[in-house]
N, C-alpha and C positions, 0 to 999 in steps of 0.2 A: 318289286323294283330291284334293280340290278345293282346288286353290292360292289363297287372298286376299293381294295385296299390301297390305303396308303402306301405309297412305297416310301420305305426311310433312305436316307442321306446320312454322309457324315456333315454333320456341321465344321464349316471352313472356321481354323485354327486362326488365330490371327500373325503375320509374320512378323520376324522381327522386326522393330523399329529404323536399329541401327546398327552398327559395328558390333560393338560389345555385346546385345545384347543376339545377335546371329552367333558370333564367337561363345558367349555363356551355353546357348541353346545347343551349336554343334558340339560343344565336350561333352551337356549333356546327354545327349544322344548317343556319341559313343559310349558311353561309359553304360548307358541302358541295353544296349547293344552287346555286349562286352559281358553283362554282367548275372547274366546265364539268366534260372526262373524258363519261365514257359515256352523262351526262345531259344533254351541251351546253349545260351552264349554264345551267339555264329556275330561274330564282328562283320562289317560291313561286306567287304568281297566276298567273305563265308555264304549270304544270304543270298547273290548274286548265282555265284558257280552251282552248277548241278549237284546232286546228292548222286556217291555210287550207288551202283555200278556203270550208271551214265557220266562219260568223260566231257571236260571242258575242250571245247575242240574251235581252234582257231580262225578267226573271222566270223566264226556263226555270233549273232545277236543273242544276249540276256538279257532278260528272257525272251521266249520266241515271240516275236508280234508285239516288242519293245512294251515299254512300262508306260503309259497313259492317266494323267488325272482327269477321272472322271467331269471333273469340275470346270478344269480352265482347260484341259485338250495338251498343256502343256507334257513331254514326256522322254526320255531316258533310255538309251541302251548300254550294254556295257559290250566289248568285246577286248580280241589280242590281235596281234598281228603277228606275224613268224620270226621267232630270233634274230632272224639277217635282217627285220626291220624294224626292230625296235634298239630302245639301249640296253644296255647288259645287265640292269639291274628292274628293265620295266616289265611289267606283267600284262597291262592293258590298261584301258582308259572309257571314261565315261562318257557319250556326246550327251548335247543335252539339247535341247531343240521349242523354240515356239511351235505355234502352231499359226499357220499360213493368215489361219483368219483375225486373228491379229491385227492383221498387218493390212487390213481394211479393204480402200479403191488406191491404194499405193503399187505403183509399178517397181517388179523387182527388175535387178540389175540384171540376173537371167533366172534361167529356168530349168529344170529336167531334163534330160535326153533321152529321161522314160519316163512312156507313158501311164505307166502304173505307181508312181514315185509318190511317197507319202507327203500329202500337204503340209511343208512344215521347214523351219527356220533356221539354221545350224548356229547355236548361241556361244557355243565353247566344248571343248574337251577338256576332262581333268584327270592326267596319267596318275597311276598308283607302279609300287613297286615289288618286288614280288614277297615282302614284309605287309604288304596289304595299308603300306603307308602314302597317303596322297603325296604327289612328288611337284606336278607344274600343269601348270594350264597349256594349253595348243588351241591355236585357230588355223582350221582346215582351207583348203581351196574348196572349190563349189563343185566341183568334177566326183570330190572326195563322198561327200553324204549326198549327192544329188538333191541339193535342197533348192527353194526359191528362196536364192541370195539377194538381200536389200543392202543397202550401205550402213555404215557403221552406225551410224548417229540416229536411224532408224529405230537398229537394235537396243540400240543403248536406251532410249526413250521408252522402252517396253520393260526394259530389266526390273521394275518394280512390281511390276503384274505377272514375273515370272514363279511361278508355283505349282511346286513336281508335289505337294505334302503327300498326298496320294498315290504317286503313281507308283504301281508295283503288288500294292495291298492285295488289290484282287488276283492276285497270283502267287499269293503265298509272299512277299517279301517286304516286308514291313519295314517303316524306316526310314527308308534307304532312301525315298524321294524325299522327302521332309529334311533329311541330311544334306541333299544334294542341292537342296533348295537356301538351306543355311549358308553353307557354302558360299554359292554365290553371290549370295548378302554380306558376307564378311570378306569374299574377295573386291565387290563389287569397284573400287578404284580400279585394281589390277587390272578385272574383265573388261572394264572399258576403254584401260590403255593398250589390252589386246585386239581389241577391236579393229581401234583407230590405228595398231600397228598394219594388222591383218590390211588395212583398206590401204594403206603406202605400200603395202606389196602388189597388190589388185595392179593399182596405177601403171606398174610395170611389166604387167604378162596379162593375160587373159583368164578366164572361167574357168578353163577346159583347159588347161593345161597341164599335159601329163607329166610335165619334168618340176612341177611345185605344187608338191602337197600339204606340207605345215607352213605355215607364212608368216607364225607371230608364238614367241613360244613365252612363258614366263612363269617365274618359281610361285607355289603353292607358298604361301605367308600366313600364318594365324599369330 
């Protein structure tokens, strides 16, 4: 008879509760992060960027083929954008994304303009600065990540099932979704009054509008 090994999983972590305890879990993370041992101490951005002699190079995605949890599909890139379009002191910013299916037999508000566009939900950006210190959350237009945009209140009713713990591991970077996922548990007020800004700007322009690309912007708070 024909032997199938088990394939092992990681067993799902359980997320924070609440506030405080997202905020406990994300210092502790940094600080495990930070705190050298088998990871030589590379703080979060550290884990992101390339290793020389390969350069961090503008626009391209970290890592390539973004960061993916295995488990819930939810997942993560990080990139920069060129001096002239950023602020003087940012580095680059993190999207952070559902995943399409999610979001059930629900009609999005629109859709891709390509057709090889990854199925999936644009939930927020979180700028860092180039201290590799989180600075402010952004919410994009839908032209920006080519996602299928739903309306705010969609979003918002998902944010509890949002869970990066994993993404990135199998690619060497450890962490980093598990942080990103605190995050937004500890900002999770914030993120939703970005949202709902995000969606009051909607009302006044289009999807696909190339002259509005951040539409809600608001400070990083712990």
């Amino acid at each position: 008879m024909e032997r199938v090994a088990a394939r092992r999983t990681k067993a799902a972590v359980p997320l924070p509760s609440d506030r405080d305890a997202a905020l406990a879990e994300l210092i502790a993370l940094s600080e495990t992060m930070a705190s050298g041992g088998a990871e030589e101490g590379r703080a979060l951005i550290e884990r992101v960027l390339p290793s020389p002699p390969e350069e961090f190079t503008q626009w391209s995605h970290y890592p390539k083929g973004d960061a993916i949890d295995p488990g819930t599909g939810a997942r993560w890139f990080y990139h920069a954008h060129p001096p002239d379009q950023r602020g003087p002191k940012e580095h680059g910013h993190f999207h952070m994304f559902l995943p399409l299916s999610a979001f059930g037999e629900l009609e999005p508000l629109a859709t891709p303009a390509k057709d090889d566009a990854a199925k999936v939900v644009h939930v927020a950006a979180l700028c860092f600065d180039i201290d590799g210190l989180p600075t402010h959350w952004i919410a994009t237009n839908q032209w920006v990540t080519e996602e299928y945009l739903y309306p705010a209140d969609a979003v918002i009713a998902r944010l509890n099932g949002m869970d990066m713990s994993y993404a990135g591991d199998a690619k060497g970077i450890a962490h980093v979704g598990r942080w990103l996922t605190c995050a937004l548990r500890a900002s999770r007020s914030d993120v939703t009054d970005l949202l709902l800004r995000r969606d009051e700007a909607l009302a006044k322009i289009t999807a696909r509008d190339r002259e509005a690309e951040i539409l809600a912007s608001l400070p990083f708070r712990v």
